[in-house]
C-alpha positions in Angstrom: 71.9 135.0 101.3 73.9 136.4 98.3 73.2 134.6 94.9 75.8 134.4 92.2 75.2 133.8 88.6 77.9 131.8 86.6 78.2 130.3 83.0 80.3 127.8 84.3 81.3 125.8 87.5 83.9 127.5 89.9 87.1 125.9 88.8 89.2 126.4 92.2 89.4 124.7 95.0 86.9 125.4 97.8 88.1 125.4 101.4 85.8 125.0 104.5 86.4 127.0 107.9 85.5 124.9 110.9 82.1 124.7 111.9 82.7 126.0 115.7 84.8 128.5 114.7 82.1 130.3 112.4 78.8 128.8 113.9 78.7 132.2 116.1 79.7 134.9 113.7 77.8 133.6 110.3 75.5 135.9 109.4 73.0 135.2 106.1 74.7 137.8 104.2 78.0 135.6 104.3 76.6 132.4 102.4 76.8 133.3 98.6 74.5 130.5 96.3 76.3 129.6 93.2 73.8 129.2 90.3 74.5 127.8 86.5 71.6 127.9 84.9 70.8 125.2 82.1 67.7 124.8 80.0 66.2 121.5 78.9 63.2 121.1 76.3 61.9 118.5 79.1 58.2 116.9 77.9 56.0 116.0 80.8 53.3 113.0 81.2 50.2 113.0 83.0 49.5 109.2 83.7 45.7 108.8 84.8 45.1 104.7 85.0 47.5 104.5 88.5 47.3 101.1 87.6 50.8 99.1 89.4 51.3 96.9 86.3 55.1 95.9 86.8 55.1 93.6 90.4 59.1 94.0 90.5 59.3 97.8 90.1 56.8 98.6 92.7 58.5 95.7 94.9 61.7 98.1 94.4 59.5 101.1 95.4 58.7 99.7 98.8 62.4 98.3 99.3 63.1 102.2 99.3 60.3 103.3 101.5 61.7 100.3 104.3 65.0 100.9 103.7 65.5 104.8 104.3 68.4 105.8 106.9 68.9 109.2 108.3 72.2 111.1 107.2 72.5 113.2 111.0 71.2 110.0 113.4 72.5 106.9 111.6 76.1 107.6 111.2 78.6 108.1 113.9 80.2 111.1 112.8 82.8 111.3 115.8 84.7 108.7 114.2 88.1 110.3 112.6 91.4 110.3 111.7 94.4 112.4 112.1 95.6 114.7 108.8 99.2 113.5 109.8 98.2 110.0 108.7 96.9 108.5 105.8 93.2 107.9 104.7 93.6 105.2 102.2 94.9 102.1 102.3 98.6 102.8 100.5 98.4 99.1 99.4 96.0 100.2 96.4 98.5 103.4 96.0 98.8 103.9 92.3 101.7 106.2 92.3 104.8 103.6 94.3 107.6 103.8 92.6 106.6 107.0 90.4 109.0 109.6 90.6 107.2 112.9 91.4 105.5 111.2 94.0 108.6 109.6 95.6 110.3 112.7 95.2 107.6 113.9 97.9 108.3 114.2 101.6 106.4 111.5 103.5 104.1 114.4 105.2 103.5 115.4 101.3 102.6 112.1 100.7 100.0 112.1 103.6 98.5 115.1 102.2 98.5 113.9 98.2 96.8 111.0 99.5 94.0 113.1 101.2 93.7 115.3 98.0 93.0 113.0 96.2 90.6 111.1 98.6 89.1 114.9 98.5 89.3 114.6 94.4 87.2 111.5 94.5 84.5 112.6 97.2 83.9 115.4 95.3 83.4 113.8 92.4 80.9 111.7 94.1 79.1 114.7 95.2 78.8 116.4 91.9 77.8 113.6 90.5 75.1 112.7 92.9 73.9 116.6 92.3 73.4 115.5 88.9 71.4 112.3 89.4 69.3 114.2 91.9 68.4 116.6 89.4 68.0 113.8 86.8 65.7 112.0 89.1 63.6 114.5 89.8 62.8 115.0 85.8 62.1 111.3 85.4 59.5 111.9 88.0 57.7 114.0 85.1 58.7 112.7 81.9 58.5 108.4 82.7 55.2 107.6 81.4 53.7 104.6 83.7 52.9 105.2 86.9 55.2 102.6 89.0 58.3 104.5 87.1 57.1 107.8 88.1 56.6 106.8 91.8 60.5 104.8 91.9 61.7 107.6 90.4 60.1 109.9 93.1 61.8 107.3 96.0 64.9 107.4 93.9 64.9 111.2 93.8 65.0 111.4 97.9 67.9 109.0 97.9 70.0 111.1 95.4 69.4 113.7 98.0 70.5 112.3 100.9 73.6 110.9 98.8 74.2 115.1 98.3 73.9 115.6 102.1 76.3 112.6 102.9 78.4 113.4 100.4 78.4 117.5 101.4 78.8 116.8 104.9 81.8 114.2 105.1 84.0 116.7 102.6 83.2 119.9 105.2 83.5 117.9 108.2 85.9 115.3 107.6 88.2 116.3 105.1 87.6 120.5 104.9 87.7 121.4 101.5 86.3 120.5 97.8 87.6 120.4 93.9 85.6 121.5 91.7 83.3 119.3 89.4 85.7 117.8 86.8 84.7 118.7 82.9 84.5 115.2 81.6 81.9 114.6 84.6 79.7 117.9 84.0 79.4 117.3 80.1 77.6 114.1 80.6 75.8 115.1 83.2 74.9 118.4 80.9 74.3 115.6 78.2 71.6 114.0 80.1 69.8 116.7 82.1 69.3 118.5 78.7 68.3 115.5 76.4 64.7 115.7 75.7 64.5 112.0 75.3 63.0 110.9 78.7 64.7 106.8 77.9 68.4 108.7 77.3 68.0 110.2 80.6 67.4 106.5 81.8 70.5 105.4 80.3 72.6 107.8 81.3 71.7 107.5 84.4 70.6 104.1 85.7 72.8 101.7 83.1 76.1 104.5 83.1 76.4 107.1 86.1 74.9 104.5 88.6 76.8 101.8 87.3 80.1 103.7 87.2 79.0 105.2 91.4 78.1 101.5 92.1 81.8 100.3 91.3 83.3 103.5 92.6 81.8 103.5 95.9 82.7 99.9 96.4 86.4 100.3 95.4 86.7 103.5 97.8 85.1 101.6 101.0 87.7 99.2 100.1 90.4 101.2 100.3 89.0 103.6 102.7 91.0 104.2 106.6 88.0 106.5 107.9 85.2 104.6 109.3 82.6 106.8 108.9 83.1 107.3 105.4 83.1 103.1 105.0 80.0 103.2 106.9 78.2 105.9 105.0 79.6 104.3 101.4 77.9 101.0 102.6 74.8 102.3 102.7 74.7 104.5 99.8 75.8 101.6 97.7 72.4 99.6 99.0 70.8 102.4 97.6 72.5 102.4 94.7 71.7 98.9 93.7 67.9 99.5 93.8 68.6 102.1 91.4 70.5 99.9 88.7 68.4 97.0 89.4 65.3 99.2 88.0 67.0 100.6 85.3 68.0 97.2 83.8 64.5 95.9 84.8 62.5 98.8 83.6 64.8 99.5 80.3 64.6 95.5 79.2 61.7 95.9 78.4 61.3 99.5 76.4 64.2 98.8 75.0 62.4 96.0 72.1 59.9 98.6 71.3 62.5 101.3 69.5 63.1 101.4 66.0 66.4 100.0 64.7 67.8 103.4 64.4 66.4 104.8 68.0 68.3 101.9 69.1 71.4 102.7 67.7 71.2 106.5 68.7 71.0 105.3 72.4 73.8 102.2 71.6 76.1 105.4 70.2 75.4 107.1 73.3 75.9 104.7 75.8 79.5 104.1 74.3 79.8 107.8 74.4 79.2 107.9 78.1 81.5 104.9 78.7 84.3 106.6 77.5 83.4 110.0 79.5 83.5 107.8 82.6 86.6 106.2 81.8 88.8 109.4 81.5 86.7 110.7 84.5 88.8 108.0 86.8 91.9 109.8 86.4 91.8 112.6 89.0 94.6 115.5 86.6 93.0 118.1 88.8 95.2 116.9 91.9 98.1 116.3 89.5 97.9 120.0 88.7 97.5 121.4 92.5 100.6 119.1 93.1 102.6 120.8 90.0 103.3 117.4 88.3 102.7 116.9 84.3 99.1 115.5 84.0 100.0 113.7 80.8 102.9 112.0 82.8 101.3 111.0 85.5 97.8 110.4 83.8 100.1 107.5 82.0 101.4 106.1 85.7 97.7 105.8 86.7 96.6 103.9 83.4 99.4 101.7 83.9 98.6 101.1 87.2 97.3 97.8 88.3 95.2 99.3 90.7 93.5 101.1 88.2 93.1 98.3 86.0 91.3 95.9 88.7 89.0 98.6 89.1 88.2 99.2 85.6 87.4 95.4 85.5 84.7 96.2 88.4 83.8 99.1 86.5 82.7 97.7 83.1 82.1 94.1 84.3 78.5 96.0 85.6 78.1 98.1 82.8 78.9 95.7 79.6 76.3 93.4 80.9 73.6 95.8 81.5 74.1 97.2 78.2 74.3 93.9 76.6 71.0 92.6 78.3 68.6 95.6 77.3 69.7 95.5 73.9 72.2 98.3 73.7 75.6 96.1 72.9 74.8 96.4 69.1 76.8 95.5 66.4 77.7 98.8 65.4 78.6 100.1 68.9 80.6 96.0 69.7 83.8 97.0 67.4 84.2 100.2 69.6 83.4 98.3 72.3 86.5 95.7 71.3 88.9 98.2 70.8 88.9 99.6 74.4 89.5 95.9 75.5 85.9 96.0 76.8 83.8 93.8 75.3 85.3 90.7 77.0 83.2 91.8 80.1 79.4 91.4 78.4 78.9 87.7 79.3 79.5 88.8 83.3 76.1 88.8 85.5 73.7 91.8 84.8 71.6 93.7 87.6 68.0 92.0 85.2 67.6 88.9 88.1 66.9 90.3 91.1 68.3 88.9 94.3 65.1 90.1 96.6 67.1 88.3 99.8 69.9 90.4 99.2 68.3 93.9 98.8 65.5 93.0 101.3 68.7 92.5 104.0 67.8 95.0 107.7 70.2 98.1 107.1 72.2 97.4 110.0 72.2 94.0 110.2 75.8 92.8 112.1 78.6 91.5 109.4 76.8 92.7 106.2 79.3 93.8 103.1 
């Protein structure tokens, strides 16, 4: 196997032979590993008490260990749809009634819908790269011993989310985007962060919160049934990981200096607005040839979009707002972005045990 250095992600896109046509003639030599290195002043922590102080994170611990599925044995993966139809449900199609797009031949149609579809899962996957490698330096740097241990439990489900992720793109759809910029500086932003807490934030209150609402509105949308199968149960897992977040970040959260607080208030908004822009998929815009500024303003106008903004921030406000991070410095910003109406919904603090206790594959579950 070939590995190749780069100072930045690949920026084209990345097509996938099929599997039985290659199985026989791939030899080692052919794979080629991508590398971009980064470097992070990361501080690790010893903790010697093992003392299991905090019931509700360690309850969350063992709700991981139950609730593990297998990627290969748990899904059907024989369950597909034709390339000449359409994977999403054109009912939440943001571009009707835009020109470029009705301009398009109804078989270019099909195939904008799956680009994008393809645009969207590989977001998913880049970002779930991220929070693995997030996860796996919370298991060093979170200093009491039930956080280390959920982050270890976390850090197994972030990889399976990659392997899910990986395979549905090569199997199902047969090619990948690239990571999209706003997505990689944020995800740069955190892994290299020194402050173990910040790399909580990012990750538990903003990029889990923002997967949380994405996963859901794709399985909503969604005409594959795998991938609605596979998005179900990465989105159990992906509750867990808010639910600690909020739980464990309440409570740190009163210890920080006013000023500590406001740092990670100032980030948070940061990362919020990161996300935001990260909905709007211009990478498909420009494989299509259309003007990304033009039809970036057809998808913020869309009413589609909007609803699943509203899903979007109506998890995040309240998280922020319950473990302190909604100051008032950060609340006019906040307000401007029309954002702040959605603090008051329910945060991910109370803990509906029934709910994430539920057997994986139970009949009927949402």
């Amino acid at each position: 196997m070939g590995t190749k250095l780069v100072t930045e992600p690949p920026s084209a896109l990345r097509y996938f032979p099929d599997a039985d046509d290659i199985a026989a003639d791939m030899q080692p030599q052919h794979v080629e590993s991508i590398r971009e290195i980064f470097h992070t002043p990361l501080t690790g922590s010893y903790n010697w008490d093992y003392l299991s102080a905090d019931g509700r994170i360690r309850k969350l611990y063992e709700l991981g260990k139950t609730l593990n599925w297998n990627v290969e044995m748990d899904l059907d993966w024989s369950q597909i749809i034709s390339k000449d139809e359409y994977c999403t449900d054109q009912d939440f199609n943001m571009f009707k009634g835009y020109a470029p797009f009705e301009a398009l031949s109804e078989q270019r149609k099909i195939e904008f819908d799956w680009h994008y579809m393809a645009s969207n899962m590989s977001q998913f996957l880049h970002g779930e790269q991220g929070a693995l490698l997030v996860a796996s330096q919370l298991v060093s740097c979170a200093p009491t011993y039930d956080a280390k241990l959920y982050a270890a439990s976390q850090t197994f489900d972030e990889a399976r989310h990659v392997e899910v992720f990986n395979k549905f793109i090569q199997t199902q759809i047969g090619f990948m985007y690239p990571v999209n910029n706003k997505l990689k500086s944020l995800l740069d932003k955190i892994l290299t962060d020194s402050r173990w807490d910040l790399k909580f934030i990012g990750m538990q209150i903003i990029l889990e919160g923002l997967a949380l609402a994405a996963f859901r509105g794709a399985r909503a949308t969604t005409r594959i049934p795998v991938l609605s199968e596979l998005l179900r149960l990465v989105i159990r897992d992906e509750a867990r990981h808010v639910t600690f977040g909020v739980n464990y970040l309440e409570e740190y959260c009163k210890s920080l200096t006013d000023q500590e607080r406001e740092d990670r208030a100032l980030f948070a908004f940061e990362a919020c607005i990161v996300m935001r822009d990260r909905l709007i998929s211009e990478e498909v815009f420009v494989a299509f040839g259309w003007d990304p500024i033009d039809a970036r303003n057809c998808v913020l106008e869309s009413t589609v979009l909007s609803e699943f903004r509203n899903l979007l921030f109506s998890r995040i406000m309240p998280n922020l707002k319950r473990i302190g991070l909604l100051t008032e410095s950060v609340r006019s910003k906040f307000e401007a972005l029309g954002l702040l109406s959605y603090e008051n919904f329910d945060h991910d603090a109370d803990i509906d045990w029934d709910h994430l206790s539920r057997p994986l594959f139970e009949s009927n579950v949402a």
